[in-house]
C-alpha positions, 0 to 999 in steps of 0.5 A: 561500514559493511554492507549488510550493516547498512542494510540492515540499518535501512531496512524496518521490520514493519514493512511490507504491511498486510492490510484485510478490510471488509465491505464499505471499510476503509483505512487512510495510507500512511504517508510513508507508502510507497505502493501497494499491490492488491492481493484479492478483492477490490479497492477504491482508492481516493487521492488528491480528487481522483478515484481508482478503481483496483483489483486483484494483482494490480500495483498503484503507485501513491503519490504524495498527497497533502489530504492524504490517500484513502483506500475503501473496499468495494466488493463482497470478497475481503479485500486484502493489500500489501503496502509498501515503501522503497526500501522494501521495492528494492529488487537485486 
C-alpha cells in the first residue's frame, strides 16, 4: 500500500473541530478528543472532579473519563476551541 493511501485512510475529515460557545454555554467532549487548544475567550473544563481554568493559546490534554469532560465558557468574550485527535497532532 502506498503511503499516501495510508494516510489518507487514517485521516477523517472531521478533524480539527472548531467549537464557539457563548457565556454560561457548555458542550460535552467527545471521547475521541485528544486535546484542545484554546483560541479566544475562557474556558472551564470538568473532568473526572477537577476544574481547569483555560484561556487563550492554552492547550489541555483530555484524559479519558467514564462521566465524560465537559467544557464551559466562562467570560464575556465567545469562547472558541479547537478539538483534537492524535491523528490530527501529527507533526512531520
Amino acid at each position: 500500500m502506498k503511503i499516501s493511501n495510508l494516510l489518507k485512510s487514517k485521516q477523517n475529515a472531521e478533524w480539527p473541530r472548531l467549537i464557539t460557545l457563548t457565556y454560561n454555554q457548555s458542550f460535552r467532549i467527545p471521547q475521541s478528543v485528544d486535546e484542545l487548544e484554546v483560541l479566544s475567550g475562557c474556558a472551564w473544563i470538568t473532568v473526572a472532579g477537577q476544574d481547569i481554568v483555560l484561556i487563550k493559546k492554552q492547550i489541555a490534554s483530555i484524559p479519558q473519563s467514564k462521566d465524560g469532560v465537559i467544557i464551559s465558557s466562562v467570560s464575556q468574550e465567545p469562547l472558541v476551541f479547537e478539538l483534537r485527535t492524535k491523528a490530527t497532532n501529527l507533526t512531520w
